[in-house]
DOLUM-163314 format. One record per residue (C-alpha): residue number from 1; residue in three letters; x, y, z. Coordinates in steps of 0.02 Angstrom, whole numbers, plus 32768, in hexadecimal, padded with zeros to 4 digits. Layout:
N
+-----+-----+------+------+------+
!   k !   r !    x !    y !    z !
+-----+-----+------+------+------+
! NUM ! ala !    X !    Y !    Z !
...
+-----+-----+------+------+------+
REM end
This chain:
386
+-----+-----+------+------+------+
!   k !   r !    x !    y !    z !
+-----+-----+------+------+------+
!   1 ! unk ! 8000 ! 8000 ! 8000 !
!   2 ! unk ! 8085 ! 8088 ! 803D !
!   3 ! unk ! 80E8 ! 8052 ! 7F84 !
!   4 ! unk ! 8042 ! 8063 ! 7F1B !
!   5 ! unk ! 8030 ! 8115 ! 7F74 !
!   6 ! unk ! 80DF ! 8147 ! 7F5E !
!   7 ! unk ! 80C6 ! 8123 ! 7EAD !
!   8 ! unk ! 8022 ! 817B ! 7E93 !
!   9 ! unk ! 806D ! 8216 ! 7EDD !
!  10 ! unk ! 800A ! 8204 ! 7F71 !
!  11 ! unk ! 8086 ! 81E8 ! 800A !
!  12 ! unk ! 811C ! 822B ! 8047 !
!  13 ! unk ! 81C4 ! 81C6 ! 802F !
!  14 ! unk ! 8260 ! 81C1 ! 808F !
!  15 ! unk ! 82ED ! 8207 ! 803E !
!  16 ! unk ! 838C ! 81C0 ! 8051 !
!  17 ! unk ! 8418 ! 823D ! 8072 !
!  18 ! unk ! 84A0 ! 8261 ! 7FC4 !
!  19 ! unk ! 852E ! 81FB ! 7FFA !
!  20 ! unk ! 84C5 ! 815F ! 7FF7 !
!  21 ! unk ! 846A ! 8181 ! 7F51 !
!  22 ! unk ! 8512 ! 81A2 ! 7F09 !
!  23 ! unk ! 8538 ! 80F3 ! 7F33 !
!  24 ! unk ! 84A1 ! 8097 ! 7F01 !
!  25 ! unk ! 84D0 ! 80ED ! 7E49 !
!  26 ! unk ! 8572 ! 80C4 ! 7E5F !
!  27 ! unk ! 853B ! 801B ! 7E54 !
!  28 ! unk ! 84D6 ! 8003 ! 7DD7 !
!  29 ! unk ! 8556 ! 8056 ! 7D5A !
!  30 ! unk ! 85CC ! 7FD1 ! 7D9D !
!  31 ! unk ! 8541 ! 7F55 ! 7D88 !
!  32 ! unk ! 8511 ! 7F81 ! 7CE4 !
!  33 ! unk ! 85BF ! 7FAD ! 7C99 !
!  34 ! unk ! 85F4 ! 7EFA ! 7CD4 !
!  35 ! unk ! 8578 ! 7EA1 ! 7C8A !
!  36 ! unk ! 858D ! 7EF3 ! 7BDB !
!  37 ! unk ! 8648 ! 7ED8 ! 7BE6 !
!  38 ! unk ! 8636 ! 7E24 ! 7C1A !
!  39 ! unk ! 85BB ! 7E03 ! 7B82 !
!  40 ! unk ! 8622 ! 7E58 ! 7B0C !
!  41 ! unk ! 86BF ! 7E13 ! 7B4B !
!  42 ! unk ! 866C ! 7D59 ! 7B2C !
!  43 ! unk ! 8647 ! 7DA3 ! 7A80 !
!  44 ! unk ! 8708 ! 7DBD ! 7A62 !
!  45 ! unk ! 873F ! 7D14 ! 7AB4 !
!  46 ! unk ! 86BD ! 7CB7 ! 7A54 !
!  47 ! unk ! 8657 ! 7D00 ! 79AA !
!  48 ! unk ! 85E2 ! 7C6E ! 7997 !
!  49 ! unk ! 854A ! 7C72 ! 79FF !
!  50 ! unk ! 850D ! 7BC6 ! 7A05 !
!  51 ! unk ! 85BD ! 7B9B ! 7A39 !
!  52 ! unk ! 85B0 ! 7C2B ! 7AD1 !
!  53 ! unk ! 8500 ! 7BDA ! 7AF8 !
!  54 ! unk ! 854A ! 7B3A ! 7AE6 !
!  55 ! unk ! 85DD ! 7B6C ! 7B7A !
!  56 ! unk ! 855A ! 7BCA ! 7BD5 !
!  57 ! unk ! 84F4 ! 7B27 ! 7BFC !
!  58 ! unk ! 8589 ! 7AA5 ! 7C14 !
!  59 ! unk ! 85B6 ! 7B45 ! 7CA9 !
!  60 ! unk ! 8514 ! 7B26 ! 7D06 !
!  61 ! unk ! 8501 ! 7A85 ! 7CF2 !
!  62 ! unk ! 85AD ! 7A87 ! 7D56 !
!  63 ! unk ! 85FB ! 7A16 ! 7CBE !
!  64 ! unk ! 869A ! 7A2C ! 7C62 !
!  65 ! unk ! 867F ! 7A7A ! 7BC1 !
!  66 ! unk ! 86B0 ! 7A07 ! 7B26 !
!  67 ! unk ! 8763 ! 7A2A ! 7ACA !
!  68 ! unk ! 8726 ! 7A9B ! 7A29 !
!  69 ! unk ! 8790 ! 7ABE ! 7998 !
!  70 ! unk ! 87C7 ! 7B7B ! 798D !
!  71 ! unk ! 87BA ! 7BD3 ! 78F7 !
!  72 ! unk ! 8864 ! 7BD7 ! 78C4 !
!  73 ! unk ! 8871 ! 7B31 ! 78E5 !
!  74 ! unk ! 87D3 ! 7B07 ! 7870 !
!  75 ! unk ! 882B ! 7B85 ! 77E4 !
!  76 ! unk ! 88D7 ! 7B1D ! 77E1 !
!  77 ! unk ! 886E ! 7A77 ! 77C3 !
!  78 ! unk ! 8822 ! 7AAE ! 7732 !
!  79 ! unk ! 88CE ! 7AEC ! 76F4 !
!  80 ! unk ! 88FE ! 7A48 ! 7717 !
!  81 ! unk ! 887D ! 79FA ! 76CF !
!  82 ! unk ! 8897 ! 7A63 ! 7625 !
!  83 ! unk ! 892F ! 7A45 ! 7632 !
!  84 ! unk ! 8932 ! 79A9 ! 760E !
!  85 ! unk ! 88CA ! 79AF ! 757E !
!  86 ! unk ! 8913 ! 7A23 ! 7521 !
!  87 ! unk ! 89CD ! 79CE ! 7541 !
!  88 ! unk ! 8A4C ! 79CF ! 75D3 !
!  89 ! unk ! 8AC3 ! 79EF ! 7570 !
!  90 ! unk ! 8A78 ! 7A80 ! 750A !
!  91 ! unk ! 8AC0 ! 7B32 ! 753A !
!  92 ! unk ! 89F8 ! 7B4E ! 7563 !
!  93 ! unk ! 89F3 ! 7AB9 ! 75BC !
!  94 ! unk ! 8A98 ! 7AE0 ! 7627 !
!  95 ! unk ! 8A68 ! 7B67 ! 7662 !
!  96 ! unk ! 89C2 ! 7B40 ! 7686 !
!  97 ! unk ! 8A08 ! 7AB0 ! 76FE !
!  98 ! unk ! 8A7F ! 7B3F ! 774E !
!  99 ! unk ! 89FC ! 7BC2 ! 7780 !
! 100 ! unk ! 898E ! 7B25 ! 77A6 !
! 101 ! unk ! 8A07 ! 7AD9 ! 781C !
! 102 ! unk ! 8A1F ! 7B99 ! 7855 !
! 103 ! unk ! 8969 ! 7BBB ! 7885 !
! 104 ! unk ! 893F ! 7B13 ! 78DF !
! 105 ! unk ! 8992 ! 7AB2 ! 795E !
! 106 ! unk ! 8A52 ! 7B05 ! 7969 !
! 107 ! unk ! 8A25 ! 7BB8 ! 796A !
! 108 ! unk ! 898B ! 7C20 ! 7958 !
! 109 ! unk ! 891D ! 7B9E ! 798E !
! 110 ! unk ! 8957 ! 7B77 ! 7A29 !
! 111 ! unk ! 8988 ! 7C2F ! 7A4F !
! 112 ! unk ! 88C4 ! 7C4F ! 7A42 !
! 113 ! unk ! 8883 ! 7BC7 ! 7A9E !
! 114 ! unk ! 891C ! 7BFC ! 7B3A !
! 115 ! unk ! 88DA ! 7CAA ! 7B1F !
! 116 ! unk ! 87FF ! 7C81 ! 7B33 !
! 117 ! unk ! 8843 ! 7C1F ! 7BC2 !
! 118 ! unk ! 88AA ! 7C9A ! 7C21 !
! 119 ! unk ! 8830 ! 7D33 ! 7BEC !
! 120 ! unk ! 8796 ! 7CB6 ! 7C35 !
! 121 ! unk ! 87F0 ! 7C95 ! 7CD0 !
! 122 ! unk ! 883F ! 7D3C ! 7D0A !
! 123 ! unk ! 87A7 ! 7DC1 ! 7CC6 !
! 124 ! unk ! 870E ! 7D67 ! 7C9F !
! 125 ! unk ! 870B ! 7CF6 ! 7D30 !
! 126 ! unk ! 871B ! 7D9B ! 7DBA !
! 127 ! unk ! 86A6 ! 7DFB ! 7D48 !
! 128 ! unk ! 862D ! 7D6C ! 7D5F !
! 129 ! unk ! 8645 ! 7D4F ! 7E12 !
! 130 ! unk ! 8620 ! 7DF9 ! 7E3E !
! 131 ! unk ! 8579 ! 7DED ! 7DE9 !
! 132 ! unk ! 8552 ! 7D3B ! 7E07 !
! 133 ! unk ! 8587 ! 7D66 ! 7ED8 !
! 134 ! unk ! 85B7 ! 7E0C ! 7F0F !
! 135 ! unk ! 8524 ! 7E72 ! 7EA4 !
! 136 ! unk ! 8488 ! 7DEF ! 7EC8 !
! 137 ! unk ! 84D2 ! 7E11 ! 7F8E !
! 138 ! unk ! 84C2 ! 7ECB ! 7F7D !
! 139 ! unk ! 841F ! 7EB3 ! 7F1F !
! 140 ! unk ! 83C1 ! 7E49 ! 7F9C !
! 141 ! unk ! 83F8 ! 7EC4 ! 802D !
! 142 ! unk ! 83CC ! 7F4E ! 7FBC !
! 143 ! unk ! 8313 ! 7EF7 ! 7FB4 !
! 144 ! unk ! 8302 ! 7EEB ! 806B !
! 145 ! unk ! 8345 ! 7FA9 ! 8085 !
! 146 ! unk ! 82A2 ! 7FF1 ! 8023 !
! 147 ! unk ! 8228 ! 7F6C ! 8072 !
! 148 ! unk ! 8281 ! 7FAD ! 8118 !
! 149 ! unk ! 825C ! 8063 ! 80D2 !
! 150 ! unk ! 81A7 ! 803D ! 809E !
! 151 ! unk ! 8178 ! 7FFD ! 8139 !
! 152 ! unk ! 81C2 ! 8099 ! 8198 !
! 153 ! unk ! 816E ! 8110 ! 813D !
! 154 ! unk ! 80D3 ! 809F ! 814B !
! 155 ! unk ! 80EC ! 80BD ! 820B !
! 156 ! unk ! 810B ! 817B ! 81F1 !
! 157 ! unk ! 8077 ! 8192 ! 8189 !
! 158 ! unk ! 7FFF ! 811C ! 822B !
! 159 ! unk ! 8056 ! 818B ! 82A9 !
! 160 ! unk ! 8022 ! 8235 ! 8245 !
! 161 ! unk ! 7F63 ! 8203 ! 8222 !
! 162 ! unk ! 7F5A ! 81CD ! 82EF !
! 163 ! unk ! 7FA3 ! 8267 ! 831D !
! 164 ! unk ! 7F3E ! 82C9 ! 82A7 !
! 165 ! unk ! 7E8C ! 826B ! 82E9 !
! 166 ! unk ! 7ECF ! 8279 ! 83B4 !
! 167 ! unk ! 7EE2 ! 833C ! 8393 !
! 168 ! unk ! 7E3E ! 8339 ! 8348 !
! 169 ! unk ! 7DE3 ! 82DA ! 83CB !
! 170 ! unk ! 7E2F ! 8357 ! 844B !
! 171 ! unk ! 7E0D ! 83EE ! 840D !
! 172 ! unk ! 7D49 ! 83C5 ! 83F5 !
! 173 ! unk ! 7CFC ! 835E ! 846D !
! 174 ! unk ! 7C4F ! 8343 ! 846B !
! 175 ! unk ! 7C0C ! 8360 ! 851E !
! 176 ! unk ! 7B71 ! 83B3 ! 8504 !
! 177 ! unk ! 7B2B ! 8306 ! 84B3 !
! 178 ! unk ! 7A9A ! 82CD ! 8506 !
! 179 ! unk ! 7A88 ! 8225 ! 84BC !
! 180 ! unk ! 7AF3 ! 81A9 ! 8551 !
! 181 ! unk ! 7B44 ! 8153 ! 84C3 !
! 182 ! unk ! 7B92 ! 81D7 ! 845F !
! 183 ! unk ! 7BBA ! 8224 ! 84F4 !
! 184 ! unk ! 7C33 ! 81A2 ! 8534 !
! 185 ! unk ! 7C8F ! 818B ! 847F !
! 186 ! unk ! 7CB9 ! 823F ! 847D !
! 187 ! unk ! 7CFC ! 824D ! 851A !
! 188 ! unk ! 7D6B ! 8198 ! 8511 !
! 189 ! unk ! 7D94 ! 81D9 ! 8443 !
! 190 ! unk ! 7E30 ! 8256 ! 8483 !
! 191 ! unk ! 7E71 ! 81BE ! 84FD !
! 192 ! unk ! 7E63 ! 8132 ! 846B !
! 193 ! unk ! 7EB5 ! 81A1 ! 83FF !
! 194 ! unk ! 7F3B ! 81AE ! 8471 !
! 195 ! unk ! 7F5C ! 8101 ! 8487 !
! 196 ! unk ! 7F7B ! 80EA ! 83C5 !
! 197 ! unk ! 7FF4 ! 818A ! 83BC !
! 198 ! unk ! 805B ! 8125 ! 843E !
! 199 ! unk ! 8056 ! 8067 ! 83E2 !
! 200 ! unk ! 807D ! 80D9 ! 8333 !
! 201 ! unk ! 8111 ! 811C ! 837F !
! 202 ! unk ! 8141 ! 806B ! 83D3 !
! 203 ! unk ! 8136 ! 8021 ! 832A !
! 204 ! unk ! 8197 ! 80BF ! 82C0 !
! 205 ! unk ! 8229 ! 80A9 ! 834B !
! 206 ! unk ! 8236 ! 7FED ! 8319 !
! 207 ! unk ! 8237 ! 8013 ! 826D !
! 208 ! unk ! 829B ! 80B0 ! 8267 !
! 209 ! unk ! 8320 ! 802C ! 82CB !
! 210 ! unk ! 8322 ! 7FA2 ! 824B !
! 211 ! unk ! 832D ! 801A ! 81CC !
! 212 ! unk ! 83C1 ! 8069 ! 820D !
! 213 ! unk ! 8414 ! 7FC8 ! 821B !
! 214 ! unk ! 83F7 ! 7F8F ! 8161 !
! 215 ! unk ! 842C ! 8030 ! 811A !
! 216 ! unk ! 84C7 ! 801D ! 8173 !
! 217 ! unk ! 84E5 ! 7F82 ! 8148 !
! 218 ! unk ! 84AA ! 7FAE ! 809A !
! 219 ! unk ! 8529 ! 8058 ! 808E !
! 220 ! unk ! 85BA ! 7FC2 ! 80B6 !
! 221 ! unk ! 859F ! 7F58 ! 802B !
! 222 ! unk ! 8587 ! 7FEF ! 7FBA !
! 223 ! unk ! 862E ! 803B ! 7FE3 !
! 224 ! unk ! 867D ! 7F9C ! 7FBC !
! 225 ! unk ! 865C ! 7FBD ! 7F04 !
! 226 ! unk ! 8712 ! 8019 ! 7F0F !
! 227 ! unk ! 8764 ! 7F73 ! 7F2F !
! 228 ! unk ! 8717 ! 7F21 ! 7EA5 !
! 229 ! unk ! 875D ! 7FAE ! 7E4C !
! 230 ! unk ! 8802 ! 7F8D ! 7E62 !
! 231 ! unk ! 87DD ! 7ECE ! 7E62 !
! 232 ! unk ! 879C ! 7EED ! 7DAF !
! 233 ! unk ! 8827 ! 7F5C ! 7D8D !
! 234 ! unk ! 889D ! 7EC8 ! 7DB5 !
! 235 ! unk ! 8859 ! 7E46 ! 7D47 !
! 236 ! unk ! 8847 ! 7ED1 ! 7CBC !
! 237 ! unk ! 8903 ! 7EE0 ! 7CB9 !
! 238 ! unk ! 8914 ! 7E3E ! 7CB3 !
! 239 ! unk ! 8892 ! 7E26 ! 7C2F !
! 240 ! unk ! 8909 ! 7E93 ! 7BBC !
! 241 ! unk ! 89A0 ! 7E47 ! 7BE7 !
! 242 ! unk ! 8959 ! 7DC6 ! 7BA2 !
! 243 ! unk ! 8929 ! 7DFB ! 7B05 !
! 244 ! unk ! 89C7 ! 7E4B ! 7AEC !
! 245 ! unk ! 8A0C ! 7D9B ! 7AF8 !
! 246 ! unk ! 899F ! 7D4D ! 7A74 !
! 247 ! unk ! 89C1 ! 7DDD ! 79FF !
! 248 ! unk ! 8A85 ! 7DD1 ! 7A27 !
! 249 ! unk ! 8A7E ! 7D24 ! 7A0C !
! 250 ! unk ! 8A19 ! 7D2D ! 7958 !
! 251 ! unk ! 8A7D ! 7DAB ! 7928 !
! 252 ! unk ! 8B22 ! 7D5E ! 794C !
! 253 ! unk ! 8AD4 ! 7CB5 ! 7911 !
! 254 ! unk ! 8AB2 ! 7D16 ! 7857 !
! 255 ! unk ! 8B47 ! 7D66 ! 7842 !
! 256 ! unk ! 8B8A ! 7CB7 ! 7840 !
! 257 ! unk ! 8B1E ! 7C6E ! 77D7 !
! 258 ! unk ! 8B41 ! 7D06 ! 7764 !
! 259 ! unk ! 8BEA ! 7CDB ! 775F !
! 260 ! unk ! 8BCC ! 7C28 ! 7738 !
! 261 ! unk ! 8B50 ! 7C59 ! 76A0 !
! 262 ! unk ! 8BD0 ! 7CCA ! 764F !
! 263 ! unk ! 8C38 ! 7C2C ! 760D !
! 264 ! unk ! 8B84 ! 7C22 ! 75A4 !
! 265 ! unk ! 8B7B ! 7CD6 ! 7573 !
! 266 ! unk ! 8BE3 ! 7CAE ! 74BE !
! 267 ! unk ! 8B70 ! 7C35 ! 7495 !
! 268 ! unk ! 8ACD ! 7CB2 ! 7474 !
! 269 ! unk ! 8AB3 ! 7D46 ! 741B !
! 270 ! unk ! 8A32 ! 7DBC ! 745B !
! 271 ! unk ! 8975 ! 7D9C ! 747E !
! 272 ! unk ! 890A ! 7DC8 ! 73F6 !
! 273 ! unk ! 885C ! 7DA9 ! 745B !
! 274 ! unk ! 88A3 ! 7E48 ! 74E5 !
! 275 ! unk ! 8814 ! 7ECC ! 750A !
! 276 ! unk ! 8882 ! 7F54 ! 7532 !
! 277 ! unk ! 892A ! 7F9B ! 750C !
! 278 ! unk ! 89B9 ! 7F72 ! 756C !
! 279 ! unk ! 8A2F ! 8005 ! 7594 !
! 280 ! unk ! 8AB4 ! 8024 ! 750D !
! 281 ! unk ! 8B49 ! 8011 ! 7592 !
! 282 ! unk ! 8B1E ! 7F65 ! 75AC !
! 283 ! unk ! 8BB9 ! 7F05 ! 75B1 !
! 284 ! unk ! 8BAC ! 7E76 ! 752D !
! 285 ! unk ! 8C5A ! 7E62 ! 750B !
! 286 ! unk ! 8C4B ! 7DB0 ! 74D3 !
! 287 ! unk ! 8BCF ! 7DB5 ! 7446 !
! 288 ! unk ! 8C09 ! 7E15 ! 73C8 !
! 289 ! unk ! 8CC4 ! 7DAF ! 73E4 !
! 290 ! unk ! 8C42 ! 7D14 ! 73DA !
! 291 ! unk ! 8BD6 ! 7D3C ! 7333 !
! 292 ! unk ! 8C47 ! 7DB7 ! 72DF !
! 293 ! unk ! 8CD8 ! 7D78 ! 7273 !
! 294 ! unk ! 8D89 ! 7DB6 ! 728B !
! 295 ! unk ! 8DE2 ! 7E25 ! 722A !
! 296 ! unk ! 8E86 ! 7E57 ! 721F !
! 297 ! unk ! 8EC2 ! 7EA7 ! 72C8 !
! 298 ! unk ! 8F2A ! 7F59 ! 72CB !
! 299 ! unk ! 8F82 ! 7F7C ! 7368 !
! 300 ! unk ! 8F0A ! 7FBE ! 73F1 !
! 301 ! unk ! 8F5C ! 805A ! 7456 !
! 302 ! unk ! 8F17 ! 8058 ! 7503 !
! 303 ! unk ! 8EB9 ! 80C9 ! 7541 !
! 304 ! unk ! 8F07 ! 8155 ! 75CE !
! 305 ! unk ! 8E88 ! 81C8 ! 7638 !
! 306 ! unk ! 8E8F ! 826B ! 75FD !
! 307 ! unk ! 8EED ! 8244 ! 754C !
! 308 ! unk ! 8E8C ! 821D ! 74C4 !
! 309 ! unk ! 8E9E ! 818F ! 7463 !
! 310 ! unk ! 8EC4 ! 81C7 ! 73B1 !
! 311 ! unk ! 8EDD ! 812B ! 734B !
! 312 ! unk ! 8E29 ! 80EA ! 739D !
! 313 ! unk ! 8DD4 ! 818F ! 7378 !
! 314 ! unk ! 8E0B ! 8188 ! 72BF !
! 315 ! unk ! 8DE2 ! 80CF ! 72BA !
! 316 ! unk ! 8D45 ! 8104 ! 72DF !
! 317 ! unk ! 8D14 ! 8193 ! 7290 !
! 318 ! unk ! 8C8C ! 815D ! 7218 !
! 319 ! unk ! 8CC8 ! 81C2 ! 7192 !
! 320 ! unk ! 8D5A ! 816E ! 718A !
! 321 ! unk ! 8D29 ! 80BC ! 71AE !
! 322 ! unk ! 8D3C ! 8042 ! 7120 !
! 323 ! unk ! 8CD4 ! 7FA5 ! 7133 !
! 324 ! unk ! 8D50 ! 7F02 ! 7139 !
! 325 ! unk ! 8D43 ! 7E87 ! 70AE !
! 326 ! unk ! 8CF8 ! 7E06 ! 70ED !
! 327 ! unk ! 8CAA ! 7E09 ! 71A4 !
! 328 ! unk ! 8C0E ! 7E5C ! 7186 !
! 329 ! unk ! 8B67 ! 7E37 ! 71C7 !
! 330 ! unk ! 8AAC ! 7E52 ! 71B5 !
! 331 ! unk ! 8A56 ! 7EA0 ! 725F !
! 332 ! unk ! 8999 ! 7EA8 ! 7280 !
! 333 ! unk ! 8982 ! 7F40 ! 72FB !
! 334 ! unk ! 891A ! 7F08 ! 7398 !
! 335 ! unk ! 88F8 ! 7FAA ! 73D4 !
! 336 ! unk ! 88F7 ! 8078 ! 73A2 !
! 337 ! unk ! 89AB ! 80D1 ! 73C7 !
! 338 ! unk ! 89C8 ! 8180 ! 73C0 !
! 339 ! unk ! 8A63 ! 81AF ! 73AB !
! 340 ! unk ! 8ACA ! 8221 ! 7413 !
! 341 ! unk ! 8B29 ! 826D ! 7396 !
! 342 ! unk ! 8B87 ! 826F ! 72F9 !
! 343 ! unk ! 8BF2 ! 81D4 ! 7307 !
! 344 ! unk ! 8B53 ! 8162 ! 7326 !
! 345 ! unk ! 8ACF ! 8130 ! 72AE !
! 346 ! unk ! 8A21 ! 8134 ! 72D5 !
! 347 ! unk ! 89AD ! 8093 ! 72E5 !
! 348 ! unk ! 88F4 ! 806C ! 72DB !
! 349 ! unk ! 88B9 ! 7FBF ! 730D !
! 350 ! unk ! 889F ! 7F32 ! 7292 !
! 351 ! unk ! 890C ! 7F7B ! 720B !
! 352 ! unk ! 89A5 ! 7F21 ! 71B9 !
! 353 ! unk ! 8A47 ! 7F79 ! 71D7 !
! 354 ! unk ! 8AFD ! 7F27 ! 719B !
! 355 ! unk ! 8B8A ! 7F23 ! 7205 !
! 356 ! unk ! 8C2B ! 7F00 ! 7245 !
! 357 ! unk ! 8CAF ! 7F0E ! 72BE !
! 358 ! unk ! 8D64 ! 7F51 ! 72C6 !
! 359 ! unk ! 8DF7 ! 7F49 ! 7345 !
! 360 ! unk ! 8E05 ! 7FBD ! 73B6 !
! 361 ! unk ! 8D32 ! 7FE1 ! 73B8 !
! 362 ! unk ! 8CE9 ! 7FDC ! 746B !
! 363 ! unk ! 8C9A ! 7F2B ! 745A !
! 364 ! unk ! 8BF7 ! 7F67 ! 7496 !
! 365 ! unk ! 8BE4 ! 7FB8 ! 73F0 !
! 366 ! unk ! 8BFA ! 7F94 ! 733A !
! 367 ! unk ! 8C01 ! 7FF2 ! 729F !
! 368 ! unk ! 8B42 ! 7FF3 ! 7246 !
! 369 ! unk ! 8B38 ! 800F ! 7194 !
! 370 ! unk ! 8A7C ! 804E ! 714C !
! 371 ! unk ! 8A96 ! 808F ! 7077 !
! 372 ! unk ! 8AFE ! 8124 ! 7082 !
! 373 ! unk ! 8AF1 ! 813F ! 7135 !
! 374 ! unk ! 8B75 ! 80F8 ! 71BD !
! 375 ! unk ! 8B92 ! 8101 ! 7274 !
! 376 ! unk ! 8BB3 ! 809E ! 7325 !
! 377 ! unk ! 8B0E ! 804F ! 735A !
! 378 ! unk ! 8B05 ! 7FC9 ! 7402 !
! 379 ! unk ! 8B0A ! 7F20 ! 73FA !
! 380 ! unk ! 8A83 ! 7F13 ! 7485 !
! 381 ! unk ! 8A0E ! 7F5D ! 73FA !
! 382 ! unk ! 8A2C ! 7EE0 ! 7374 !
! 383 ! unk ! 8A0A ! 7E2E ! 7347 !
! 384 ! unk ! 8A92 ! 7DED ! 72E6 !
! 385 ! unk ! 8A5C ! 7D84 ! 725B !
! 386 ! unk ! 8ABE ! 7CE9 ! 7213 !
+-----+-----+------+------+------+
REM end
C-alpha cells in the first residue's frame, strides 16, 4: 500500500541522504558496465554463438566443456586438405602445407587456444564472480533496505493520521450530548486516540532501528565497489598482458613463416585476380630476375648518399634507353598508374605494354614500352606474360 501511494504521488518518501545515492549509482554503472564488457569480451574470445551457448550450458551443468577446434586450427586443415589435392610437391601445394602447419597445432593455433584460456581465467572468471556473488549480495540487501524503508514510512504516515485524529478529538469534545451513548464515546475518543499515538510511535522506533541497521550494513557493501575496482583493474592488466602475448607470439610466429615462403617467391609472378593495387615500393626483387631474361651486364657503380649515381641515371633516362635484343616481354597492366614524372610512363589497367629490364635498374621497376612512348613503370602493376 505505502509503495502503490508513493507511486501515485500520494505519500511522502524517505529520502536517503547524497553520499548514499551516490553509491547506489555507483553501482549500477559498475553493474551494468560489467556485464556489457563480460558479453562483449565472450564475443571476442568466441564469435560463434551456438558454440558460446554451447560453453554456457556445459558451465552450469558443472561439466567440462568438450575440446573444440579453433579457427585457425580449422583454416590449416583445409590448407592441408587442399594441399594435398592439388600436389605436395607443387610450389602451391608447399606452401599451402607451410602456412597450414603454421596456423594449426605449432603456432597460431595453440597460441589462441593458451590465450581464450588465460583471458577466461584471469578476466572473465572475476568479472563473473562479482556478478554471479558479490552484486546478487548487494542486491538482496538492497531489496530488504526499501522494504525496511516502506515499512518506516508506513509507520510515519499511522503515527501522523493518530496524531492528527487525537488533536481533533481534543480540541472538540462533545459534552453537551444528551444521548448516554454518544456521550461516553466523545469523552473516551481523546484517551483512545492517545493510546494509538503511543503504539504508532512504539512501532516507528522499531522500524526507524532496523532501518538504521540495514542501511548501514547496506552503505558497507556499497563502498566495497572500490575494491572491486581495483580487483577489476588487476585482472584487466592482466587481460592485456595477455593479449600482448598472443599478438607477440603471431607476429614473431609470421615473420618466420615469411622467411620460410620467400625460398617460393621466384617461383610466381604476380596475382592477376588482386582487387587493389599494391604500393609501387613493394620489394619484389625476385620476379623480374625470375621471368625476365638476362642481358648482357655493364658494371654497376654503387650508389653513395649524397652523390648521384651518373652511369645509373643515364642508364635510365628513357630518352636514351635502347631496348636489348632479345629479352623483351609482353605485360598486361593490372591496375591504373600515374606517373610521377618524366622518367615514368603512365599505365591504365588491362592494357598491353612491352618491356624489359637492364643492369643497374632498381629491380622493383622495369622499362615499359607503349608505340612511341617509353618510361619506368612497377613491376607490382604488371602481369608478365610468357
Amino acid at each position: 500500500l505505502q509503495f502503490t501511494e508513493e507511486k501515485l504521488g500520494q505519500a511522502e518518501k524517505t529520502e536517503l541522504d547524497a553520499h548514499f545515492e551516490n553509491l547506489l549509482a555507483r553501482a549500477d554503472f559498475t553493474k551494468n558496465w560489467t556485464e556489457k564488457i563480460l558479453r562483449q569480451t565472450e564475443v571476442l574470445l568466441q564469435p560463434n554463438p551456438s558454440a558460446r551457448v554451447e560453453e554456457f550450458l556445459y558451465e552450469k551443468l558443472d561439466r567440462k566443456v568438450p575440446s573444440r577446434v579453433t579457427n585457425g586450427e580449422l583454416l590449416a586443415q583445409y590448407m592441408t586438405e587442399a594441399a594435398n589435392d592439388f600436389g605436395p610437391g607443387t610450389p602451391y601445394g608447399k606452401t599451402l602445407i607451410k602456412v597450414g602447419e603454421t596456423q594449426r597445432r605449432l603456432r597460431l593455433g595453440a597460441a589462441e587456444r593458451d590465450f581464450i584460456h588465460s583471458a577466461s581465467i584471469n578476466f572473465l572468471t572475476p568479472l563473473r564472480n562479482f556478478l554471479e556473488g558479490d552484486w546478487r549480495t548487494i542486491s538482496k540487501e538492497r531489496r530488504i533496505l526499501q522494504n525496511r524503508r516502506l515499512d518506516l514510512d508506513a509507520c510515519k504516515a499511522r503515527l501522523k493520521k493518530a496524531k492528527a485524529a487525537e488533536a481533533k478529538a481534543a480540541a472538540v469534545p462533545d459534552f453537551q450530548e444528551t444521548r448516554p451513548r454518544n456521550y461516553v464515546l466523545s469523552a473516551s475518543a481523546s484517551a483512545l486516540w492517545s493510546d494509538e499515538v503511543e503504539k504508532a510511535e512504539h512501532e516507528l522506533r522499531l522500524t526507524q532501528t532496523e532501518f538504521d541497521r540495514q542501511a548501514e550494513v547496506t552503505r558497507l557493501l556499497l563502498e566495497g565497489i572500490s575494491s572491486t575496482h581495483v580487483n577489476h583493474l588487476r585482472c584487466l592488466h592482466e587481460f592485456v598482458e595477455s593479449q600482448t602475448n598472443y599478438y607477440a607470439q603471431c607476429y614473431q610466429y609470421m615473420l618466420d613463416l615469411q622467411k620460410q615462403l620467400g625460398r617460393f617467391s621466384g617461383t610466381f609472378v604476380g596475382n592477376a585476380e588482386s582487387t587493389s593495387p599494391p604500393p609501387a615500393a613493394t620489394s619484389l626483387p625476385a620476379v623480374a630476375a625470375a621471368t625476365l631474361p638476362a642481358v648482357p651486364t655493364i658494371p654497376v657503380v654503387p650508389t653513395i648518399v649524397g652523390v648521384p649515381n651518373t652511369m645509373a641515371e643515364s642508364v635510365l633516362n628513357p630518352n636514351e634507353v635502347k631496348p636489348p635484343a632479345s629479352g623483351t616481354r609482353k605485360a598486361r597492366v593490372l591496375y591504373d598508374y600515374e606517373a610521377a614524372d618524366s622518367t615514368e610512363l603512365a599505365l591504365l589497367a588491362d592494357e598491353m605494354i612491352t618491356v624489359y629490364s637492364l643492369p643497374g635498374m632498381d629491380p622493383d621497376w622495369l622499362i615499359g614500352e607503349r608505340g612511341n612512348q617509353k618510361g619506368k613503370v612497377p613491376v607490382t602493376y604488371l602481369e608478365l606474360l610468357s
